[in-house]
Residue, then its C-alpha position, 0 to 999 in steps of 0.5 A: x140619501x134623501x136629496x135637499x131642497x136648498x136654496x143657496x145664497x152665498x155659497x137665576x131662571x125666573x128672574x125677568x132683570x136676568x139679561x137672558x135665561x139659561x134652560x136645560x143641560x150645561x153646553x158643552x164648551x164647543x163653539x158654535x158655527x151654523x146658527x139656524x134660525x126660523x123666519x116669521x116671528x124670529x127674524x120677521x115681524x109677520x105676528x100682524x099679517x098672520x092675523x090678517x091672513x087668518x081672518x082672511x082664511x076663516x070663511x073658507x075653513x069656518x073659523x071665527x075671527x081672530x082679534x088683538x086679545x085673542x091673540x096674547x090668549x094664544x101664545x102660550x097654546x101648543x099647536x094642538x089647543x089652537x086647532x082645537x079653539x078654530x075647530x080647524x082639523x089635522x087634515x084640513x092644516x096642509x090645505x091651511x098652511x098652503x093657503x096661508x104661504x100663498x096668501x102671505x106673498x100678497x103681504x110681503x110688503x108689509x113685513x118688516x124685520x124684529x127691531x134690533x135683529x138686523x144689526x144682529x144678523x149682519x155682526x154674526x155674519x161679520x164675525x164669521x158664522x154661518x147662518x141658515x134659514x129653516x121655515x115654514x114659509x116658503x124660499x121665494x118669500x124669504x128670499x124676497x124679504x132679504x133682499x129688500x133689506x139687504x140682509x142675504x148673509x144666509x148660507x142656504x134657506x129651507x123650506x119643509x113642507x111639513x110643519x112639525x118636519x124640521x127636525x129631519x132637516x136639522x139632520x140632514x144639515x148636520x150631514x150636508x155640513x159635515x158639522x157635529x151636533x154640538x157647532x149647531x143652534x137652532x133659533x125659533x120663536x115656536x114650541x115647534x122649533x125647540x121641540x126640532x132642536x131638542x129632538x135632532x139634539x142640537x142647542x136651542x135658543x128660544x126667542x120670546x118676541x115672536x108667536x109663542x109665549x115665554x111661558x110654554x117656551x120654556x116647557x120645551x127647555x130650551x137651552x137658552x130663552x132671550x128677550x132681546x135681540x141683543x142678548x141673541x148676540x151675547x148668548x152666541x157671541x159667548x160660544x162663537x168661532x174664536x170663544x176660548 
């Protein structure tokens, strides 16, 4: 078996007044125990700083700047547009990705968490989940930005060197915690992060304040789609550890 590479901290669908959007196959009434969230974009307000580093990086791959209305354009453009739009290849997005996790360490100071998303944190926690990171950046920087803000109620944070492998690590989790497919959530503000959930056959929730628009969200079918931290807590609360 493939060994992991975790870092361990603590050992109505189209109605916007809806509270939050229930997508895809009815849950089974199972509870919820690991809560498996993305970083950037779910927990971390990088939206701002990704700019920054993109623009940063466009000489060296010979892409045109990026600006505010751009990037509202983008959020509802699958991965594939988006390298089609930079011109950036398949095979230059490792290098990419690599320059972009080195750059963001000189930004970390300028990261603050989603608003609302501490408080959210620190109750699930509270109420007795367990919670993990899965994320494209890298441990250190995670590890860096939770400690600032006294937020390391993590079981483990992981860190693919791949950016479309997160639904092998979602596999191996469920092995390593000897948990069923049906006690884990996987909670991402990207297609990509649905996209794992789905594929691994775990629930999803989709967060629509991050990268990623509502829109191509849903083309994922996530279980559950929420506008608000709060209504994260709600949808989880409602399949938690002592939900009858």
């Amino acid at each position: 078996m493939r060994r992991f590479r975790y870092l361990f901290l603590n050992v109505p669908r189209d109605n916007p007044e809806n509270p939050f959007v229930y997508w895809g196959q009815k849950p089974p009434h199972m509870s919820f125990r690991l809560l498996i969230f993305d970083f950037d974009g779910t927990i971390a307000n990088t939206l701002e700083v990704a700019v920054e580093i993109v623009n940063e990086l466009g000489a060296e791959f010979g892409f045109p700047e990026v600006n505010q209305t751009q990037l509202i354009e983008f959020k509802n453009k699958s991965v594939a547009e988006l390298l089609k739009l930079s011109g950036l290849s398949w095979m230059q997005l490792p290098l990419f990705v690599k320059r972009a996790r080195d750059r963001f360490k000189h930004h970390l100071a300028q990261v603050h968490p989603i608003e609302g998303m501490e408080e959210v944190l620190r109750a699930l926690h509270a109420q007795g989940y367990q919670l993990g990171i899965l994320t494209s950046n890298t441990e250190d920087s995670v590890k860096e930005f939770l400690d600032r803000y006294d937020l390391n109620h993590f079981e483990f944070i992981y860190a693919p060197d791949s950016l479309f492998g997160k639904s092998k690590v979602i596999k191996d989790v469920l092995k390593q915690f000897h948990l069923k497919r049906s006690e884990v959530v996987m909670i991402g503000d990207e297609a990509r992060d649905i996209e794992a959930a789905v594929k691994a056959k775990v629930q999803s929730v989709a967060v629509t304040w991050g990268f990623n628009g509502e829109e191509i969200l849903n083309e994922c079918q996530p279980t559950y789609v929420v506008r608000k931290p709060a209504e994260l807590l709600e949808v989880i609360k409602a399949h938690g550890p002592h939900h009858a």
